[in-house]
N, C-alpha and C positions, 0 to 999 in steps of 0.2 A: 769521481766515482759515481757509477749511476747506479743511487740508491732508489731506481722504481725498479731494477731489473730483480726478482726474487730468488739471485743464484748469486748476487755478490755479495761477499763475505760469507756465503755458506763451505764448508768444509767437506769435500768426498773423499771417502775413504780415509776418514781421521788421518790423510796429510797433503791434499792440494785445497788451500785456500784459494778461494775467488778472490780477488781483487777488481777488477775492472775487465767489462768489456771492449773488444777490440775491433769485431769485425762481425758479420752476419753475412750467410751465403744460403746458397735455394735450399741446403740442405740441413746445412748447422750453425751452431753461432760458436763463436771463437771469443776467448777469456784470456785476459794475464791472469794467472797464477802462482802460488810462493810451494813451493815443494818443503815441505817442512824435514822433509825427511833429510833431503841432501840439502838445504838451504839453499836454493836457486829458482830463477823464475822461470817458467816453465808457459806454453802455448796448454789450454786446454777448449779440444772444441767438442761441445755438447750438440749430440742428436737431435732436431727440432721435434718439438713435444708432436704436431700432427703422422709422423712418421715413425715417431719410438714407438706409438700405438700396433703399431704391424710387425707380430710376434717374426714373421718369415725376412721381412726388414733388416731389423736388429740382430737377426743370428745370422743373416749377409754383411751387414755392419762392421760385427764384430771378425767374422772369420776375415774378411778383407784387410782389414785393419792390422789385423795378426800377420796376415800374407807381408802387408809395408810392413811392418817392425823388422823385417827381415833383411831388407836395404839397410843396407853401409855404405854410403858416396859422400865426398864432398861437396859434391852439388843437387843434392838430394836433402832436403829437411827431413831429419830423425825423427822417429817417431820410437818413443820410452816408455810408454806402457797404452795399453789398453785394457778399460773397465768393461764390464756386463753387468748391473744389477738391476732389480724390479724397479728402483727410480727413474734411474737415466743412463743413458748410453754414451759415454765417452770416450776420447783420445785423447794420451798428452802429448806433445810435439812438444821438438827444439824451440826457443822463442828467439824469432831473427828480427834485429833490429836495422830494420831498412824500409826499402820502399817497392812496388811491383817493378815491372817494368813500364807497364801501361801509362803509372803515375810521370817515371820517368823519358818514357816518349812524350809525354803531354807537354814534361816542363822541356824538352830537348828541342823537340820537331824531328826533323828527318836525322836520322842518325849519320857519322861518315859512317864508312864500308870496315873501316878499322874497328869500330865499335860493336857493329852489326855483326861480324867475325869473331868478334873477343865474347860477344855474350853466345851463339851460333855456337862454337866450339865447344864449350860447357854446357851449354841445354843437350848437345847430344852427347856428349860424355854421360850423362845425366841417363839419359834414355837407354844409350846402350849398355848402362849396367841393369836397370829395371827388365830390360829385354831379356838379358841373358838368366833372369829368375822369374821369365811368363809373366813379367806382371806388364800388360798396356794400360797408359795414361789414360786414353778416350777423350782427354780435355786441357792439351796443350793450348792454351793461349797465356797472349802480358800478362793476364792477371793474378795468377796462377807461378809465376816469375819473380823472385824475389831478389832486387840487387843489394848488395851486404856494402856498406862503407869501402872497404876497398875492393869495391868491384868486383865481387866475384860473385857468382849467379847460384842461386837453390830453386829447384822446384819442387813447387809444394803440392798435397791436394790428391799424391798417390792412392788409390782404393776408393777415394771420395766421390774423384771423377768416373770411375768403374760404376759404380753405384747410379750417378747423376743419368748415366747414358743408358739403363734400364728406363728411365721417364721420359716415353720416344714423346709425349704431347709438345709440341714446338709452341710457343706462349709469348709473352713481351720479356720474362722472364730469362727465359734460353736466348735471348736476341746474342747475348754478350758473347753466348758461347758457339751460336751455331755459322757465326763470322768465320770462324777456324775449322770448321768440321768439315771431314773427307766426304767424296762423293758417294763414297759406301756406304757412311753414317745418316748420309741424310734419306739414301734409300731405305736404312734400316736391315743394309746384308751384315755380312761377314766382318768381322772387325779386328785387325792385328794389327800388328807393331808399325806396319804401314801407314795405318792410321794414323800414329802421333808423327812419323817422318811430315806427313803433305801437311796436317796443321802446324809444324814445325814450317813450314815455307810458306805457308801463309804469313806467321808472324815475322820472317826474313823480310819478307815481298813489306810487311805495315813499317818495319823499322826502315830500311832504304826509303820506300816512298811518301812514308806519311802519312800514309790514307790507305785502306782496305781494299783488297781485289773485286770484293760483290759489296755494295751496298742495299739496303730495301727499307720499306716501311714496317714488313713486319719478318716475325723470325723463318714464315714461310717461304715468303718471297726470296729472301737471302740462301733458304735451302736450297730450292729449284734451281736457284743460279748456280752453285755448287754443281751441279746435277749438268744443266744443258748449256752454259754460257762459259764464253772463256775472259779475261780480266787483259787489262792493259800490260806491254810490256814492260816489265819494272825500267827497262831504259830510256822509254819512250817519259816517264814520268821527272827520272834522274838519271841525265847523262851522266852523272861523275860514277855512276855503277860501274864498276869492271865487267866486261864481258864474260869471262869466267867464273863472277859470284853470280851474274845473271842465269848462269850456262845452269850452275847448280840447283837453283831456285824453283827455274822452269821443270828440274826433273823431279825435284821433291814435291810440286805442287800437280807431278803428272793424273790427272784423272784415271789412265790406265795404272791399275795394280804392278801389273806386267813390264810395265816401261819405267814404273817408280821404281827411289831407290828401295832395295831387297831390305836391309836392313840397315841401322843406326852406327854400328860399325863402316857400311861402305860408305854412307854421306859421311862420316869423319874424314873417311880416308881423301874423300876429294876436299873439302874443307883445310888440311893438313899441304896438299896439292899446291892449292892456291893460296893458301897461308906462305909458304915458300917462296912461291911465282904467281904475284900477281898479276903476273900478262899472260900467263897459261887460257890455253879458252879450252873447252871439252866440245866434245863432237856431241850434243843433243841438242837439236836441232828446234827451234822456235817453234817448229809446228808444233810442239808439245803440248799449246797452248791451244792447238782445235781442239773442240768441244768434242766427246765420243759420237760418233756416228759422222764425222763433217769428212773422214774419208768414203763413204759412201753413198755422199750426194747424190741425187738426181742429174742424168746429163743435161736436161736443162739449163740446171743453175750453175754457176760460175763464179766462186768466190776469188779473191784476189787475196791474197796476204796483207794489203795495207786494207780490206774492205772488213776485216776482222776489229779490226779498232776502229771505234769512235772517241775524238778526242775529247777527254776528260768526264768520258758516259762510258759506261759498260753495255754491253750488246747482248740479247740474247743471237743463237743460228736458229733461223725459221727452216723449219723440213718444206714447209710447202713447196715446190715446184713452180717456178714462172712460165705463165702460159704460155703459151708459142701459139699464135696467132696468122694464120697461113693469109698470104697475099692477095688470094683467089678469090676471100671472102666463103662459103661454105663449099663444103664439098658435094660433090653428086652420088648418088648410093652406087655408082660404078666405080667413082676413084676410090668411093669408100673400102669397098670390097677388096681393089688390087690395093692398096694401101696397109690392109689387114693380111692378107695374105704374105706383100713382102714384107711385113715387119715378122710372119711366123717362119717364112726361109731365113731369113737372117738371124731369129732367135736359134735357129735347128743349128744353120754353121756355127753361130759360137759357141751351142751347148759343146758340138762336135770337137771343136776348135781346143775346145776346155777341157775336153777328155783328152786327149791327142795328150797336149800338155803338161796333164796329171800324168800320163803314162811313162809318157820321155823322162818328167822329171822325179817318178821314181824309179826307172831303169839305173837311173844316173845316181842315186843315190844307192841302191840298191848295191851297183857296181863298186862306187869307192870306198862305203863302209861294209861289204862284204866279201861282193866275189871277188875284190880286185889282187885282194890275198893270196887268193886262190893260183892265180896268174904268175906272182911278181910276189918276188923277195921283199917284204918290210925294210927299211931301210931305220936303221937303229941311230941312236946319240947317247951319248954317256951323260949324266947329271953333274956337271963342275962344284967344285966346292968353292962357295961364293963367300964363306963366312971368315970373317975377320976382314974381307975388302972394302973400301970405300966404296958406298952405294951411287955416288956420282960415276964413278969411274967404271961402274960394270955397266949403267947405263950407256957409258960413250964407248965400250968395246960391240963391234959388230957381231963378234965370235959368241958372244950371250943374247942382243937380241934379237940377233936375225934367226935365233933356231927354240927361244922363249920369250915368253910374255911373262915379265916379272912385274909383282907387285909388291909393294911394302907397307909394312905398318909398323909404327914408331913404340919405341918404352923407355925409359929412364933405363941409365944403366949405369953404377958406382965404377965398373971395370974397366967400360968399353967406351972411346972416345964418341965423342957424337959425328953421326953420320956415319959410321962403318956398322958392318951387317952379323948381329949375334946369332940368328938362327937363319932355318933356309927350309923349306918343305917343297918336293919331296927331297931328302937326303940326298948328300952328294953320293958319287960311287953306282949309282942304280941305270940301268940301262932302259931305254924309253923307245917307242917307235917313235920317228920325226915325222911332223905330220906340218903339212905348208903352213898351216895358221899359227904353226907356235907350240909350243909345251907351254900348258899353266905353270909356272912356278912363283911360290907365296914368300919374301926376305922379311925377317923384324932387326928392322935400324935402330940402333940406337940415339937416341936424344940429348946425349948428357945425363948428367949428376942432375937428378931433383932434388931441386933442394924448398924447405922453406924459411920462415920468423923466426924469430923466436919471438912468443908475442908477453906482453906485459901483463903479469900473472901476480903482479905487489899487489897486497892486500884486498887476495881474493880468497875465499876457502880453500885451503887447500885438498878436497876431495874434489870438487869442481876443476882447479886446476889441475891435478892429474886427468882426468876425464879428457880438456881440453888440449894436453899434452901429446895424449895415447892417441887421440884425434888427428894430429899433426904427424904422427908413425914414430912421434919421441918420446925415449923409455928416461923414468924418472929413477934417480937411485937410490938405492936403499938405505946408503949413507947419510940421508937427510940429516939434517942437525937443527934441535927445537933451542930456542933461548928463550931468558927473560924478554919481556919489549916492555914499556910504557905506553907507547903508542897505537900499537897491531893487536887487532884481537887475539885471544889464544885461539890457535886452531887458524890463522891465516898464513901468507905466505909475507915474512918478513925481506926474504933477497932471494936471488937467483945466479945459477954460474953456469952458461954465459947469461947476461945481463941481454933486456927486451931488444931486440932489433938488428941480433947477431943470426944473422946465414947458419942456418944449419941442413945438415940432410936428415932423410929418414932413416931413425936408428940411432943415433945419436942420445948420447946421457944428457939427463938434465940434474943437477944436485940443487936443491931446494932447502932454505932453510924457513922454519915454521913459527911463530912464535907461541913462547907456552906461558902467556900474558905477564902481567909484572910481577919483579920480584917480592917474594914472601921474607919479611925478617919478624923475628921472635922475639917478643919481650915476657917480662913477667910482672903476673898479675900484682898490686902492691895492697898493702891491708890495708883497707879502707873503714873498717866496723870500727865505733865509737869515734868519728871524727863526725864535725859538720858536714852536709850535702854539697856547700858549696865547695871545701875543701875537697871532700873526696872526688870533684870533677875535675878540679883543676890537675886532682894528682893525674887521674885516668886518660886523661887528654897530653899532658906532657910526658904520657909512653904513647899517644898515637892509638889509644884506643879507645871507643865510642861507647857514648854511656845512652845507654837504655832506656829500658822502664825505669820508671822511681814511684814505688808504690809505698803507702802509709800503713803500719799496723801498730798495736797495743804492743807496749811496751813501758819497762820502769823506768828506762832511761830519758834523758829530757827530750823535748821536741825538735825535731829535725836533726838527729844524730842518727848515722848510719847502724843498725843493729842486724843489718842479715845484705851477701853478697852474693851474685848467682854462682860465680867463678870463687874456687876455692885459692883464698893468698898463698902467694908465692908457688902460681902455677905459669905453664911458660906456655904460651899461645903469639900465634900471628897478629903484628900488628893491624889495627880498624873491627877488633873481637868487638863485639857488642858485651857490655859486662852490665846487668839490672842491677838495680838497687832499693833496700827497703829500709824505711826512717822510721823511727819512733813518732807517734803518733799525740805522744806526752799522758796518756792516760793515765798511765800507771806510776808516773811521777809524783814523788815525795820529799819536797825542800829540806834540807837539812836546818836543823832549830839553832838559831843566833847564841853566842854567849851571853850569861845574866846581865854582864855592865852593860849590854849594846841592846840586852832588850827597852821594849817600850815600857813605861811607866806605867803600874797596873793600875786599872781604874778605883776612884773613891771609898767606889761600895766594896772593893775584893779587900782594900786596906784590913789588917788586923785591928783591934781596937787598943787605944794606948791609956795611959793613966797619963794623970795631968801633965804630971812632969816628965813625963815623954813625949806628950806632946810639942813641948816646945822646942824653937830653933836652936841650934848649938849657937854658943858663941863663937865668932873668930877667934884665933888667936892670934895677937898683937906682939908676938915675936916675928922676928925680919926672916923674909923668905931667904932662903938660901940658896945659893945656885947649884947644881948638878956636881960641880965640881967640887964645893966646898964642904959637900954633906959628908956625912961620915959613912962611911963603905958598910955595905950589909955584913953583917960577919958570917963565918964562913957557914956551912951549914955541917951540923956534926953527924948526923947521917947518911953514911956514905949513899945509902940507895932511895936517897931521898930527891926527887923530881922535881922537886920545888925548892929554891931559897925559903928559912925559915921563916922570913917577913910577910912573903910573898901567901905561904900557904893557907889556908882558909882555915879561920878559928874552928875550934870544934864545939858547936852549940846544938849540944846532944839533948840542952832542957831547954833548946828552945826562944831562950834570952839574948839579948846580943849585947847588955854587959850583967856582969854577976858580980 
């Protein structure tokens, strides 16, 4: 625990304690935290103090923040509350226990292609739910990548990085980030969803090859390159690349807007492609990789496709023009002239040349998307009904693609087998003009049954496991059943039905039983007043229940005799009751007085005074002792309600004498 930081073990909002820090970024630093409220540990990342200061800030902060809580993905770290107050400005996030990716390319090296795919397919899963609620990342890269124990990918950092990308100052700071940033970012235009696709292909291009497209000294330098310089081709680095994860790469990392992919949903759909077939190639063509502006070279220059690479150095393209150096040595002011001259005839034909061409080729356009109408009957096709078919087999019929261009995108489906086609846009039945290049028409394939875990939920809370349940799209039943346990806290998750690492789908029951901690038996209190301390604990313990206070007070009874209990006897209570106790303190105690023959012999001076012949010792008498048996029996005693044998009872020496 690092107790210099002055935010651990402090408490926001009387229920996320600090615990330890975790992580520090340009913007905020990041906390484990204990959620008091649901008992679970919780990410909380704090506003860095020099940036809470800026009122306009933190009410961007905050509304951002609000916007992510609104994401629901599985590959998307959650974000569960957002704070606003005069202290500090907070987030709590999911707490994912893994590593980036970054960390995990470091321990890896070059990833295979299978890997590179498997994490690829989930960062845009990722994306294209964010996309479809306006929210851009602005700051996809590894770091930002969070691989979970069983491999599965979160990206983290939503609203954060939105934020990050308002502080255009490029620093040593931004190095990390500005490795991934698009060529529009580093200009500082326009920023969409585009955006996160090309730093998405930048971090494809790092995981295949191992090493970054631009390298620099500083975060400037690595921009510029973004800007005017094109990067090696990922095959040239790693043959084992398939040419069609290359194909993909080079268009996600296209510098033009226009030639990238449009959206997070189409790179899936080719990822999906070539996840199927990995020997598919797509038609985007390597030049993707000229820098803008390298189709409007100078005719001077003359670049070659292999003059674009330098091996194992990235290149900037120089604009300048390579001189042309005439053979003649200088010219004379008459060649100069006609040299001026035919270069302005030959500028005049090609403007001429240029028009001509503009003209023809919007005549011709003019014609087949309007007047051609006018001319000539439309030639119509009916829309087929493709749904329920196997998506391979409308591919291999000619009568579907020779008159559409179908495409597909994939979804789980409980009904419908995998590979045959649930929906179809436009509807079947509908009548179309045929047009040479094709009818768009969009199919959704099915993929199978999704299914997932069931994951190991013993002796966890169970409100946390439900959360983690309903996460998975599985509904917990209402039938639950609490029991005693000895072992599971109350309030956890003692079993489950089915048991951790049973296949299930989404929808599916889960019955949960709970424990409602150990069992309670009842005994009763036993009377413990007027017995010794040590007794009365012994009694109290062999029912199982816990003795107390033992306090001392005044009392007439002797010392250390129980005289007062907190629990009133013969009451019936749970066993381990705590039962007090209060002993006599003996103050008040009063020995009872010895009988006369067992007192002691009173002293000298209390003696009465005697006359002489009282004084003196009796004589023995010199008759023979008798034994018990032999004496003669006391006689009876003649009044009946007399308490004493006559012999026995005490003379009556009412004057005083003790013989008369």
């Amino acid at each position: 625990m690092d107790t210099m930081d002055k935010y651990v073990g402090k408490l926001l909002d009387n229920r996320y304690e600090i615990r330890e820090r975790i992580g520090i970024g340009g913007m905020a630093i990041v906390y484990k935290a204990l959620d008091q409220r649901l008992n679970r540990y919780v990410a909380v990342k704090l506003l860095k103090e020099e940036l809470a200061v800026d009122d306009d800030f933190r009410r961007r902060f905050h509304s951002e923040s609000q916007a992510v809580a609104m994401l629901s993905h599985a590959n998307i770290v959650a974000v569960y509350d957002v704070s606003r107050s005069t202290e500090v400005e907070y987030i709590v996030m999911e707490l994912i226990e893994g590593i980036t990716l970054k960390q995990y390319m470091q321990k890896r090296g070059i990833l295979t292609w299978k890997e590179a795919l498997h994490f690829s397919t989930q960062i845009t899963k990722a994306l294209a739910h964010a996309h479809s609620r306006d929210i851009v990342h602005r700051d996809i890269k590894p770091h930002n990548i969070m691989i979970l124990k069983d491999s599965s990918v979160k990206v983290a950092d939503f609203g954060i990085a939105r934020l990050s990308s308002t502080q255009n100052t490029l620093t040593r700071e931004t190095l990390g980030s500005v490795h991934y940033i698009s060529p529009e970012q580093a200009k500082g235009g326009y920023v969409d969803s585009r955006t996160d696709i090309y730093s998405l292909g930048v971090v494809m291009y790092e995981m295949l090859t191992g090493r970054l497209p631009f390298e620099g000294d500083s975060a400037v330098s690595v921009a510029i390159q973004h800007i005017s310089s094109i990067p090696l081709s990922p095959r040239e680095l790693n043959p084992d690349i398939p040419a069609g994860f290359e194909d993909i790469i080079i268009r996600a990392m296209e510098p033009s807007l226009e030639k990238r992919y449009q959206s997070a949903d189409e790179l899936f759909a080719d990822l999906e492609e070539f996840r199927k077939n990995p020997e598919i190639q797509f038609d985007y063509s390597e030049l993707a990789f000229i820098a803008p502006g390298i189709e409007d070279s100078k005719p001077e220059r003359t670049i070659a496709l292999s003059d674009r690479y330098q091996s194992g150095r990235l290149r900037h393209i120089e604009e300048q023009p390579v001189p042309v150096v005439s053979n003649r040595g200088e010219m004379s002011r008459i060649e100069y002239q006609k040299s001026v001259r035919r270069a302005r005839r030959v500028s005049t034909l090609t403007g001429i040349f240029c028009v001509i061409v503009f003209l023809v080729g919007m005549f011709l356009f003019l014609y087949n998307y309007w007047f051609k109408d006018m001319f000539t009957e439309a030639e119509t096709i009916k829309i087929p009904n493709l749904v329920g078919s196997l998506y391979d087999d409308v591919l291999d019929n000619d009568n579907y693609t020779d008159y559409f261009n179908i495409t597909a995108t994939y979804k789980p489906s409980d009904t419908v087998k995998e590979g045959y086609i649930i929906e179809q846009s436009p509807k079947a039945g509908r009548t179309v003009r045929k047009i040479e290049e094709g009818y768009d028409m969009t199919v959704v394939v099915s993929n199978g049954s999704e299914t997932v875990s069931m994951p190991n939920i013993i002796n966890k809370d169970y409100r946390q496991a439900i959360i983690d349940l309903e996460k998975l799209g599985l509904n917990v039943s209402d039938d639950s059943e609490t029991i005693t346990s000895d072992t599971i806290t109350e309030g956890f998750i003692v079993s489950t039905l089915p048991e951790a690492g049973t296949i299930l789908r989404p929808g599916d029951t889960v019955f949960i039983t709970v424990s409602g901690g150990p069992e309670i038996i009842y005994v009763t209190v036993p009377n413990i007043i007027g017995t010794r301390v040590e007794e009365a604990t012994i009694s109290l313990e062999n029912l199982n229940l816990t003795v107390g206070s033992i306090r001392s007070g005044p009392s007439d009874r002797p010392a250390g005799e129980v005289i007062e209990q907190s629990i009133s006897p013969w009451t019936t209570v749970a066993e381990r009751t705590k039962v007090n106790m209060t002993i006599s303190d003996g103050s008040g105690y009063i020995a009872e007085t010895d009988p006369p023959q067992q007192s002691n012999p009173p002293l000298e001076s209390q003696l009465p005074e005697e006359s002489p012949a009282q004084s003196n010792p009796p004589v023995e008498s010199e008759q023979p002792t008798q034994t018990p048996a032999q004496s003669d029996p006391p006689p009876e005693s003649t009044d009946p309600g007399s308490e004493m044998p006559p012999e026995t009872a005490p003379p009556d020496n009412s004057d005083g004498n003790s013989n008369d």
